[in-house]
N, C-alpha and C positions, 0 to 999 in steps of 0.2 A: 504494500500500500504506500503510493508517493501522496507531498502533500498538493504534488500537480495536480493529479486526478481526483483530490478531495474539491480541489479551485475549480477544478470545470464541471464537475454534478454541480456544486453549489451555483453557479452563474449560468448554467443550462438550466436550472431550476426559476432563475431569475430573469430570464430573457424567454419567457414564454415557450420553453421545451426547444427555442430556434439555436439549432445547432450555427448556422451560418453566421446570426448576428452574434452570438457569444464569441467567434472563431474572430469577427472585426475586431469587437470588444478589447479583444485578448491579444491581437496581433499574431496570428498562428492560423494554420489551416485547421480546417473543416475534420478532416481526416484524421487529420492528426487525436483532436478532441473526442471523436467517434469510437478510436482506437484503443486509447486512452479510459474510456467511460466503460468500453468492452470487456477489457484485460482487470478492470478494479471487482466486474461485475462477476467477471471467472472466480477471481480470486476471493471472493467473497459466497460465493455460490447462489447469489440472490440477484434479480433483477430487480433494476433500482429504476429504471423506467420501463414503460410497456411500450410497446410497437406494433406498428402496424406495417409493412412492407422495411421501409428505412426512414420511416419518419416518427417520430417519439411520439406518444398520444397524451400521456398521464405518467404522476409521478406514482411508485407502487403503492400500498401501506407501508412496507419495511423501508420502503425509499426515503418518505417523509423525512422518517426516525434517523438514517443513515444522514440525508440531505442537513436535518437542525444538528446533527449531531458535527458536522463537518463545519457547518456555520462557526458552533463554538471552538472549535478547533484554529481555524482560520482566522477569527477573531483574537482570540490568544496569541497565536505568530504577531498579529498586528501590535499586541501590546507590548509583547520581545521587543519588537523593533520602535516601539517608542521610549521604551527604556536605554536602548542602546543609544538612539541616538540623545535625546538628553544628558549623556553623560560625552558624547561623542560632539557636540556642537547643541548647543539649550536656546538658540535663539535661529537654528534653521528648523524648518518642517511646513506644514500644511495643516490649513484649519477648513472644515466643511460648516456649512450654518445649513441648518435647515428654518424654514420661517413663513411668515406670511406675507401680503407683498408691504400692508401696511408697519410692520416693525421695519422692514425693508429698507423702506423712504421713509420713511419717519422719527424710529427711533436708532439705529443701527450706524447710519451715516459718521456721524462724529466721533461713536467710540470707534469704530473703522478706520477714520482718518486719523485718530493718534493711536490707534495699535499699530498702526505701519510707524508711525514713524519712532516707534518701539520698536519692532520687530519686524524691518524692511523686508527681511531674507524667509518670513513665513508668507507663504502662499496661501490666499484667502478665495473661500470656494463658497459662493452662497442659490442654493436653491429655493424655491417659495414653491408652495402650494398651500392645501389644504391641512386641514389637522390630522385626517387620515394617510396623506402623503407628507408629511412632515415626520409623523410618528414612523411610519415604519422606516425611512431614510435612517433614521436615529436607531432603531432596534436592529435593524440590516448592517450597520455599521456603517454606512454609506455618507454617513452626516457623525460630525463629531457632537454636534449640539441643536436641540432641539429648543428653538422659542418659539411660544405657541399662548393662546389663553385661551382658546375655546379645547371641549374635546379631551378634556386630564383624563378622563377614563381610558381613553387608548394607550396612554403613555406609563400604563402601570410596571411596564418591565424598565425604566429608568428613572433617573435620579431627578426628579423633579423641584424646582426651589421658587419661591414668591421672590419676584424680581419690585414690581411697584405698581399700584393702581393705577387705575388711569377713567376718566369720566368721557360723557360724550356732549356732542354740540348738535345744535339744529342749523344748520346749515342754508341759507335764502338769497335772493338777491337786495340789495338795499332798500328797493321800494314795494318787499314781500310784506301783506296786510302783519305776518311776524312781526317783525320787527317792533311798527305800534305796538301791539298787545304787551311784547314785553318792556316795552318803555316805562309800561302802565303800571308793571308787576309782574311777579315771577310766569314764566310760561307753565301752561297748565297739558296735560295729556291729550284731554278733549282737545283742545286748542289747535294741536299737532295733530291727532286723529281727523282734522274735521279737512286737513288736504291731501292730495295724495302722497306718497313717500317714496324717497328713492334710499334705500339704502344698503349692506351687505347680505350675501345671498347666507341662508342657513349654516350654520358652524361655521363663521366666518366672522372674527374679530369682535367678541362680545356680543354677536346677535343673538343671543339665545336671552342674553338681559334683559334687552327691549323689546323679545317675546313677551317676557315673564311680565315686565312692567305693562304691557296692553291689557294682554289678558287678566290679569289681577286687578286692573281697574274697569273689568267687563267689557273693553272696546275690543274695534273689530276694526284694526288699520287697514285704507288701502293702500297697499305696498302694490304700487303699479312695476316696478322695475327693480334688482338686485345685480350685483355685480360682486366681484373678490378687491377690483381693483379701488382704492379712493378715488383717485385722479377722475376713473371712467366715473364715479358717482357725482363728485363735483362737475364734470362735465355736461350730465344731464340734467344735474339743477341749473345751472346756467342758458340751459335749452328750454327749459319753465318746464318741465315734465313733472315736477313734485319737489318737497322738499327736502333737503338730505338729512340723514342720522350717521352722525359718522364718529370717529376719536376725535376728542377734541386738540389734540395733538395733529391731528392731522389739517388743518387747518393753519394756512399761514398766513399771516396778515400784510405780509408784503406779495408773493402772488396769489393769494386769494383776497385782494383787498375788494375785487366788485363782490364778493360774496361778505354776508354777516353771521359769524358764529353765536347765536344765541345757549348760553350755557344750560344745559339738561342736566344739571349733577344730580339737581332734587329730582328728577322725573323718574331716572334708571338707576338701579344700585351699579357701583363703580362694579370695575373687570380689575381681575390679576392678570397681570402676564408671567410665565415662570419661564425658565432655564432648565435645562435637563440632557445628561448622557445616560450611554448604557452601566449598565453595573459592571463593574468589573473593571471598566475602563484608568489606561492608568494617564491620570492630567500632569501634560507637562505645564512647565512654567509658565509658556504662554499662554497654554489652555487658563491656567488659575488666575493670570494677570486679566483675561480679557472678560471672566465673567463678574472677577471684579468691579470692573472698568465699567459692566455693563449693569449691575447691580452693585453698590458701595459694602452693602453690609453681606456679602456673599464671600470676607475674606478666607482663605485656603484654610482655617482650622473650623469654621461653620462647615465649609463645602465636604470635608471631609467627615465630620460629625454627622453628618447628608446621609455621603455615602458609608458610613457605617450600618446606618439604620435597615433594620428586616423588613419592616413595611412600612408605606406610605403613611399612614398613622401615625406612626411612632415620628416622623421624617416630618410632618407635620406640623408634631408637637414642638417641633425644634423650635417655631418661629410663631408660636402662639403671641410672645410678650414683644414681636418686631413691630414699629409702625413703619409701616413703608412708605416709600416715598410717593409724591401722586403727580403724574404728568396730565 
């Protein structure tokens, strides 16, 4: 058993059974991989994938078990070699972000711009999606770090930490009937229910809040339009299609000045956003400096305190007595 043929079940697993696109992936031929996948399968006496002529169908049952089991395997090489190099050069390597687009362009920028200029010689790698394509990038090992606020439930296999609050804004054009009303006084729910709304699509950046907060005061928003991106949602409020719900962070008053952030703190309960790796993972220096950098009170004897903890519970309670900070 080589730990080649463990790297190509696992990323044949991962590229949809497509021997061909794993074989780009990997810079190697097709055959090669095939041969490979063959010779582990003898050796093992088990088929680890099913077939249909010469093309893969499904992974087996035993395959599965083989395939996570390789995962962990693979993953561990990876932490050898962050160990190695740490002690080999501490201020070369590569950092993966998984995210969403809004931490993206919003919150991310600046601690990015002085981590470089900490750590010129790390390679920085940032994907966005969803909280379900977030989370498993980070469980896959594919993402060193997982920022995220909707969706904690997916992320129970890592090390998840309260980074800082953050509120939302109603979003209009200057001369939106908004505007008056809250001149008058605090903006009210109805108020916002009574136009249509443009704001982030389902599991997407705190919108499960401003579910909670409709429904709990018995309305029935029309959410005529949803998007992942801000920008696309500030766009369509500018086209008068409704008015936006967004972070209020994400709002800037030098290019968003034709637009007016009306503050919703009181209307939706704030959102956490956390930080989180796999278990087991071992953080090098930069890894520690930059979630510092990205949350203050997250220094390396908390973060490790984190990762000591059995379960999320317990990991939890770490930062019961934290106020955090609120963007």
């Amino acid at each position: 058993m080589k730990l080649q043929q463990l790297r190509y079940i696992w990323e044949v697993a991962h590229h949809d059974l497509n021997v061909s696109a794993t074989a780009q992936s990997l810079f190697t031929s097709q055959p090669g991989i095939s041969k490979q996948i063959r010779l582990l399968e003898d050796e093992l006496d088990v088929e680890i994938f099913a077939r249909s002529g010469k093309h893969l169908t499904h992974v087996t049952q035993v395959g599965e078990v083989i395939i996570a089991m390789a995962g962990e395997i693979l993953r561990e090489v990876g932490a050898i070699k962050q160990v190695a190099q740490e002690y080999s050069n501490e201020k070369e390597g590569s950092l993966t972000i998984a995210t969403t687009h809004t931490q993206a362009r919003y919150a991310l920028p600046g601690i990015i711009e002085e981590f470089r200029l900490t750590y010129p010689a790390v390679a920085l790698h940032m994907n966005q999606g969803s909280p379900e394509q977030i989370a498993e990038l980070a469980v896959s090992g594919e993402a060193d770090f997982a920022i995220a606020t909707e969706g904690l439930e997916l992320f129970q296999d890592l090390v998840m930490m309260p980074c800082y609050r953050w509120n939302r804004a109603v979003v209009v054009p200057s001369d939106h009937p908004l505007v008056e009303m809250a001149a008058a006084g605090p903006l009210t729910l109805q108020a916002v229910a009574d136009f249509p709304i443009v704001t982030y699509v389902f599991g997407f950046t705190g919108r499960s809040k401003l579910d909670d907060a409709f429904r709990g005061a018995g309305l029935n928003p029309n959410v005529v339009f949803t998007a992942t991106d801000t920008d696309v949602i500030k766009t369509y409020v500018r086209l008068g299609l409704g008015v936006g719900i967004i972070a209020h962070m994400a709002h800037d008053p030098v290019q968003d000045a034709d637009l007016v952030a009306l503050d919703a703190a009181h209307l939706f309960e704030s959102s956490i956003t956390h930080i989180g790796f796999r278990k087991g993972t071992f953080l090098r220096r930069y890894m520690l400096d930059f979630i510092e950098a990205f949350a203050p009170h997250l220094k390396e004897d908390v973060v490790q305190a984190a990762a000591a903890c059995t379960t999320s519970k317990e990991r939890a309670a770490l930062f019961d007595d934290v106020e955090l900070p609120v963007k």
